[in-house]
Backbone as CSV, one residue per row, in Angstrom:
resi,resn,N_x,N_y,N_z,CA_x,CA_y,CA_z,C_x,C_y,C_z
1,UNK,18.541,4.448,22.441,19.132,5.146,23.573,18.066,5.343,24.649
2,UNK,18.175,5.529,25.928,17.872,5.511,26.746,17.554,7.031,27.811
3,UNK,17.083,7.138,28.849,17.152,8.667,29.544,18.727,8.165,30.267
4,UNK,19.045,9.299,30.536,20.425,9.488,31.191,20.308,9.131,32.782
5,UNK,20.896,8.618,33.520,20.304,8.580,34.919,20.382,9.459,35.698
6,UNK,21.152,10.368,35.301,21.056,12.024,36.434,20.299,12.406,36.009
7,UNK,19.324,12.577,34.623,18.043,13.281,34.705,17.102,12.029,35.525
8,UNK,17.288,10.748,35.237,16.094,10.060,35.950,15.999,10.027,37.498
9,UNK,17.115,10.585,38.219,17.404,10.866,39.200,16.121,12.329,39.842
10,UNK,16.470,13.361,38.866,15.764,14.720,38.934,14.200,14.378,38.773
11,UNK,13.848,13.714,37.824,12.765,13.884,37.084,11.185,13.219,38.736
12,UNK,10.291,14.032,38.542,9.714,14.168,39.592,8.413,13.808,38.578
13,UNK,6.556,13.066,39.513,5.388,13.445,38.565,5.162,15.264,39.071
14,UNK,5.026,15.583,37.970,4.386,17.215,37.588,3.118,17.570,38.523
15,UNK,2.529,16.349,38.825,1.133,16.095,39.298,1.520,16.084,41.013
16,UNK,2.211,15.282,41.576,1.934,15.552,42.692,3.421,15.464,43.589
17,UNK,4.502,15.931,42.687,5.852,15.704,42.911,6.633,14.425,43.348
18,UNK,5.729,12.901,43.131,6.373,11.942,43.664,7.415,11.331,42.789
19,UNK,7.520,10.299,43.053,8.719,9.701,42.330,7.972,8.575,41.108
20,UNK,8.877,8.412,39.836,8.631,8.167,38.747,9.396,6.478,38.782
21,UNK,8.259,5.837,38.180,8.905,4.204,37.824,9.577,4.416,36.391
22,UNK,11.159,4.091,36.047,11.224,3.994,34.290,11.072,2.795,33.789
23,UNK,10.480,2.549,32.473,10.071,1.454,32.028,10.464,1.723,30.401
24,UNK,11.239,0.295,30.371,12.004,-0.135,28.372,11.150,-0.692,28.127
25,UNK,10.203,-1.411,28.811,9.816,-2.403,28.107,8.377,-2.276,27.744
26,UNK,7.117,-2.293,26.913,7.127,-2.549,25.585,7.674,-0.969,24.913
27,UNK,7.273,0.272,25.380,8.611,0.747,24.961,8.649,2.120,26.489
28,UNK,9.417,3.036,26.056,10.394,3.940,27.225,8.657,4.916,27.632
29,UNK,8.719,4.389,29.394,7.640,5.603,29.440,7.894,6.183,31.147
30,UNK,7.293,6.485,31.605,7.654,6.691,33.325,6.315,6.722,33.822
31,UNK,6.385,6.070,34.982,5.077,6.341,35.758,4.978,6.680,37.083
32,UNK,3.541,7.294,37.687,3.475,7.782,38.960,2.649,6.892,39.018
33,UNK,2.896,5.525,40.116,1.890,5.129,40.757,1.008,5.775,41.610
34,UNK,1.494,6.311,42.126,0.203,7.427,43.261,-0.981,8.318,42.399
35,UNK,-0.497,8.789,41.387,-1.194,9.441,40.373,-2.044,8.520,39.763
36,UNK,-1.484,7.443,39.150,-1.937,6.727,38.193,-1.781,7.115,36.884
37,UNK,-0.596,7.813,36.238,-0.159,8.386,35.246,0.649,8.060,34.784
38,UNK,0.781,7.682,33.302,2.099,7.130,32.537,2.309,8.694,31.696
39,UNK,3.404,8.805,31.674,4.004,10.383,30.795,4.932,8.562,29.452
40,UNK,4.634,9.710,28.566,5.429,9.071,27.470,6.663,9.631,26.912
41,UNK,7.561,8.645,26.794,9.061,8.951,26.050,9.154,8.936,25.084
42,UNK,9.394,10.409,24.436,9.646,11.005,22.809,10.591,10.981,22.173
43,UNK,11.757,10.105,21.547,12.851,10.820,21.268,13.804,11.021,22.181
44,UNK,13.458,10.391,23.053,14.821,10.399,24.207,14.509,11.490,25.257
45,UNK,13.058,12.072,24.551,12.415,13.642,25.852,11.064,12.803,26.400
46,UNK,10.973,13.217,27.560,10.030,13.094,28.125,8.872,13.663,28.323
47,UNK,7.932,13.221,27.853,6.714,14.476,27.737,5.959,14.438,29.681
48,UNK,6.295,15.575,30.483,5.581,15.346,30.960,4.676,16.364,31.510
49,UNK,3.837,16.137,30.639,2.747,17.592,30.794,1.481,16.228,30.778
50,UNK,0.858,16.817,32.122,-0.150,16.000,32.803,-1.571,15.858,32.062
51,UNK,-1.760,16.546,30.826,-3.427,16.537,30.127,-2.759,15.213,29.082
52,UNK,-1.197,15.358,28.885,-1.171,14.297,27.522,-0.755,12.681,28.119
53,UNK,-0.549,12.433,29.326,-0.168,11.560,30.455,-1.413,11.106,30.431
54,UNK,-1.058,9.193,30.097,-2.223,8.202,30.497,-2.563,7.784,31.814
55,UNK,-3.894,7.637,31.778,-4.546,6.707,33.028,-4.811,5.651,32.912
56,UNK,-4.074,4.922,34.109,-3.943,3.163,34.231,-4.448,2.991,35.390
């Protein structure tokens, strides 16, 4: 299963309020290009608390 699209609609980076890329593929994560932050998809939740969010 997938995020719902009215939350992917809402869902903002935590970091600097921009807008989030979603990505299935190799698996479910979201990113802030401006940030440079990937938040990871748990279970269909989104973790996005910015200390556990990768840098790319």
């Amino acid at each position: 299963m997938s995020l719902p699209p009215d939350l992917l609609e809402i869902l903002v980076c935590p970091k600097c309020k921009g807008p989030l890329e979603h990505r299935t593929a190799p698996q479910e994560t979201l990113v802030c290009h401006a940030c440079r932050l990937i938040y990871a998809v748990e279970d269909d939740i989104p973790i996005m608390l910015i200390d556990e969010a990768k840098h790319f």
